[in-house]
C-alpha positions as CSV (number, residue, x, y, z in Angstrom):
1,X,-60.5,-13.6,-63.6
2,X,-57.6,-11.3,-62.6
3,X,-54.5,-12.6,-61.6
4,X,-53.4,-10.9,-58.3
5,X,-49.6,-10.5,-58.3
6,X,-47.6,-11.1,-55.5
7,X,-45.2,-7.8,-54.5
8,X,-43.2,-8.5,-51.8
9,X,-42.3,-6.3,-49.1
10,X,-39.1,-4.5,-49.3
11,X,-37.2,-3.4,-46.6
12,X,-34.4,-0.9,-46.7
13,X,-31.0,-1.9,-44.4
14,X,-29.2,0.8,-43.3
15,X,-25.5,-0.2,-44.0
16,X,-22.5,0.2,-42.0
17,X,-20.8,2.9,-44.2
18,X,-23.9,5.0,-44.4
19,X,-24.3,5.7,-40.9
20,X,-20.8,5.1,-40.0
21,X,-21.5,2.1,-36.8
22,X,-22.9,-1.4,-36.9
23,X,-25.9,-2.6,-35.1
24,X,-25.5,-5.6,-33.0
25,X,-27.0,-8.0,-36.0
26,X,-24.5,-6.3,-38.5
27,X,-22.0,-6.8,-36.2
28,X,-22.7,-10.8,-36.8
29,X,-21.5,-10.8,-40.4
30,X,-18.7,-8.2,-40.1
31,X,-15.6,-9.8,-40.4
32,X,-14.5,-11.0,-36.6
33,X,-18.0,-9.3,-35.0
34,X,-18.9,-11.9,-33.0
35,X,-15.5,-11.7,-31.6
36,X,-15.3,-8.2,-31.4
37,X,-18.4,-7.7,-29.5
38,X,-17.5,-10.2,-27.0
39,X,-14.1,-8.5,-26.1
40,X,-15.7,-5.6,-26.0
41,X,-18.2,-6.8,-23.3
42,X,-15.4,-8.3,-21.3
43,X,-13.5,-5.3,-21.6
44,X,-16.4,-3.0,-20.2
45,X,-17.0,-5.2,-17.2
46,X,-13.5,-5.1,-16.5
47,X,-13.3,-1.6,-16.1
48,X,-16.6,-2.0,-14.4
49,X,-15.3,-4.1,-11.5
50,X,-11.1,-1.7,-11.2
51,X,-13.1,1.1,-10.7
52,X,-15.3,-0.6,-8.0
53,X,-12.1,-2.4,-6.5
54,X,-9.8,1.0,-6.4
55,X,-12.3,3.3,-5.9
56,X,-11.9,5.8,-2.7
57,X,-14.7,3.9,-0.8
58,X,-13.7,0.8,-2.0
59,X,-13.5,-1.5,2.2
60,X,-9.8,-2.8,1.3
61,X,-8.7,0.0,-1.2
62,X,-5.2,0.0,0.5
63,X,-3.8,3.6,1.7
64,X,-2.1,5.8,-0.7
65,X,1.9,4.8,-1.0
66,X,3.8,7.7,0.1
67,X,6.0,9.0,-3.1
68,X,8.7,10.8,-1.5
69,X,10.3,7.5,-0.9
70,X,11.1,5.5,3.0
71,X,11.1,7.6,6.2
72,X,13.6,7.3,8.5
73,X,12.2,5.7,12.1
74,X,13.5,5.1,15.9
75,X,15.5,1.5,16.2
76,X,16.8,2.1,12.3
77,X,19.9,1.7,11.9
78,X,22.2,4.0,9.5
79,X,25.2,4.3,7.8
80,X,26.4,7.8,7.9
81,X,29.7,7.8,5.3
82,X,31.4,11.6,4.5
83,X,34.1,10.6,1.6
84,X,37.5,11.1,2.9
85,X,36.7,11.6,6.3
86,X,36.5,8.4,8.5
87,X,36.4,10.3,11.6
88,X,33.3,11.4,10.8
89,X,31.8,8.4,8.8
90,X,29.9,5.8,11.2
91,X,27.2,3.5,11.3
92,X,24.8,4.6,13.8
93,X,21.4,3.6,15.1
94,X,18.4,5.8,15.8
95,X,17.5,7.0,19.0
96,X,13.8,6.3,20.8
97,X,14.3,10.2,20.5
98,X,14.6,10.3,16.4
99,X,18.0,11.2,16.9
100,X,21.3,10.5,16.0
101,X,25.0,11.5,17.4
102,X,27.4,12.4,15.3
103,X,31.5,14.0,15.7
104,X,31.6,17.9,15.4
105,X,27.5,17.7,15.0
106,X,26.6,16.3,18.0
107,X,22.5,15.7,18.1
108,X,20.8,15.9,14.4
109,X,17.0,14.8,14.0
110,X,16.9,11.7,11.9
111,X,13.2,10.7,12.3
112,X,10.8,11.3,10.0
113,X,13.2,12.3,7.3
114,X,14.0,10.6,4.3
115,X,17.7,9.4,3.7
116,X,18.0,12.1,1.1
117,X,16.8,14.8,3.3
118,X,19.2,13.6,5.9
119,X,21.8,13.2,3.6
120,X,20.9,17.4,2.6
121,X,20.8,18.3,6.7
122,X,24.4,16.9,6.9
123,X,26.2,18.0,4.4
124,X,24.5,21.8,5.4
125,X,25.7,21.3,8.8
126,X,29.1,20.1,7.8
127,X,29.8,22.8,5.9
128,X,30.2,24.6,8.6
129,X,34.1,22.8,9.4
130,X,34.8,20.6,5.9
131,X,35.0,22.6,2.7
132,X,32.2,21.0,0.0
133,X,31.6,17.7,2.2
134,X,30.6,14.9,0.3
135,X,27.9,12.7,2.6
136,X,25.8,9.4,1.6
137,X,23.3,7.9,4.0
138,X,22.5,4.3,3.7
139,X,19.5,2.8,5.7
140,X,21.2,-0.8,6.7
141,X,18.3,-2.2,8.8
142,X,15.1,-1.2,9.3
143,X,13.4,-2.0,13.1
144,X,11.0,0.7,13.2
145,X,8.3,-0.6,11.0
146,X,6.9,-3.1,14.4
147,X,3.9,-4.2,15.2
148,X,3.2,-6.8,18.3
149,X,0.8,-9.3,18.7
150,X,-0.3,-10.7,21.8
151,X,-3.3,-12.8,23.1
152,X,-4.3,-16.1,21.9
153,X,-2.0,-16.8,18.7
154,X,0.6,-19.5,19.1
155,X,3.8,-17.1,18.7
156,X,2.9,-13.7,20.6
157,X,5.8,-11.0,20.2
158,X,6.9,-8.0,18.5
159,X,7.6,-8.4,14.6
160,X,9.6,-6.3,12.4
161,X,7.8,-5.6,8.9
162,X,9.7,-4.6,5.7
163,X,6.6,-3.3,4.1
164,X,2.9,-2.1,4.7
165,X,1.0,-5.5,6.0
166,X,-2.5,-6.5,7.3
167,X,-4.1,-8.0,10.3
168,X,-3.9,-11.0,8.1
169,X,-0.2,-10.6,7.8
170,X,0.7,-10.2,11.6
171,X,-1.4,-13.2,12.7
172,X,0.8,-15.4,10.1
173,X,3.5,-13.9,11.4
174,X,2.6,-14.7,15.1
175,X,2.0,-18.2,14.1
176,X,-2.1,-18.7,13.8
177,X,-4.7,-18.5,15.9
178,X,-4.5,-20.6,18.9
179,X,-7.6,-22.8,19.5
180,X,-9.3,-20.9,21.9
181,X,-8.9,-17.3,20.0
182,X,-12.3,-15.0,19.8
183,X,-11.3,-14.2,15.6
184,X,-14.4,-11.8,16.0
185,X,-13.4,-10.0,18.7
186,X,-10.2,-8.7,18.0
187,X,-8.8,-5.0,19.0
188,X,-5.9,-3.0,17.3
189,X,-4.7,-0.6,19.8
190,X,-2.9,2.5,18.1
191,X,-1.5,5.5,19.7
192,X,-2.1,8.7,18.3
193,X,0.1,11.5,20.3
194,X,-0.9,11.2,23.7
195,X,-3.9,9.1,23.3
196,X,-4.6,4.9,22.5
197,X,-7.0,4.6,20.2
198,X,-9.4,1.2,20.2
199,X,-10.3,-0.4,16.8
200,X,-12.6,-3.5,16.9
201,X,-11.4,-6.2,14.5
202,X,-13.5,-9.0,13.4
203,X,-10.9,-11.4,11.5
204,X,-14.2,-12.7,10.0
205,X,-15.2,-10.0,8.5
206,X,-11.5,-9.3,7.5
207,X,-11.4,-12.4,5.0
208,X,-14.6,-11.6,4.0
209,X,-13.6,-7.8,2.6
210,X,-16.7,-6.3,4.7
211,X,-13.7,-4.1,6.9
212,X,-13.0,-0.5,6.5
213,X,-8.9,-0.1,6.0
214,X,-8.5,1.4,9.1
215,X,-9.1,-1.8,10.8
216,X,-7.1,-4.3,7.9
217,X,-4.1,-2.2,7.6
218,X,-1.7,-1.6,10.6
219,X,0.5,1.1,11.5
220,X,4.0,1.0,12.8
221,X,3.6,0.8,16.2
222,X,0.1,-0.5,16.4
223,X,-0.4,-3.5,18.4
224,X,-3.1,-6.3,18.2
225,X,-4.6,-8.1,20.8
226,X,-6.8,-11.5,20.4
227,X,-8.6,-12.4,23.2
């Protein structure tokens, strides 16, 4: 009778520094691979939900920032100084016109530049009568970022904002919702040269991240109505 040997089966395992990368069970007895793997599956899922949060369709993806730094608006008020010349050097506000008045310059467009630019426009125009003027502008108060709010909130009025700010922002500014406010049937009105345009705001659906920016983001200028 012949004894039947037992030959067991062998199976080859590919290892790390042959093939240059761990499978997931190798991973397990690597030095720090459970670890590893699990920061490395948090890390992808957190790039996973930025790029759904700041992506260009993205409901609340705020408006791009302008770079070139604050714009000058109507109500602002300035501080115009030329450096050894107090004649000249006033604090002065901006017109409804985007203009300010000035000695020897009279009228000079102020709105919709930045201070620098400004600042570049005067000292070009001074030339003119000082020899190598020196001119700093100085933005001392800012009333042209406004937005009103009027209907049923429990402060209505016209609000001056230092930054960009939301429907959710204005209504907190205007003191809540009173109790008999329609939250779903809200209405920004924003004029657009010669035109008002209507946009229907459901406060609802603002808190809720199902808006497009157009209607969670105001304008200077806009104003919102809750009826």
């Amino acid at each position: 009778m012949g004894v039947e040997r037992y030959q067991p089966t062998c199976y080859r395992s590919t290892s790390v520094e042959e093939t240059g990368a761990a499978t997931p069970e190798q991973h397990r007895f690597l030095p720090g691979g459970s670890a590893k793997m699990t920061m490395a599956r948090w890390a992808g899922a957190a790039v996973a939900v930025a790029a759904l949060m700041f992506e260009p369709g993205c409901p609340l993806a705020a408006p791009p920032v302008p770079t070139s730094g604050y714009t000058i608006g109507s109500g602002d008020l300035l501080e115009v100084t030329v450096w050894n010349n107090a004649g000249i050097s006033r604090t002065v506000p901006v017109r409804p016109d985007g203009k300010i008045s000035l000695p020897l310059l009279d009228d000079v467009q102020a709105a919709g530049l930045t201070p620098k630019q400004l600042k570049d426009d005067l000292t070009r125009r001074l030339a003119k009568y000082i020899s190598s003027p020196e001119v700093s502008v100085i933005v001392r108060e800012i009333h042209s970022l406004q937005v009103a709010v009027i209907g049923e909130v429990n402060k209505p009025g016209r609000y001056d904002l230092k930054s960009r700010a939301s429907v959710i922002d204005a209504i907190a500014l205007a003191g809540g919702f009173s109790q008999f406010a329609s939250r779903s049937k809200m209405l920004i009105l924003r004029v657009e040269g010669s035109t008002v345009k209507r946009i229907p705001c459901n406060y609802n659906k603002v808190v809720a991240a199902e808006v497009e920016p157009e209607s969670f983001f105001l304008q200077p200028g806009d104003t919102l109505v809750v009826p």
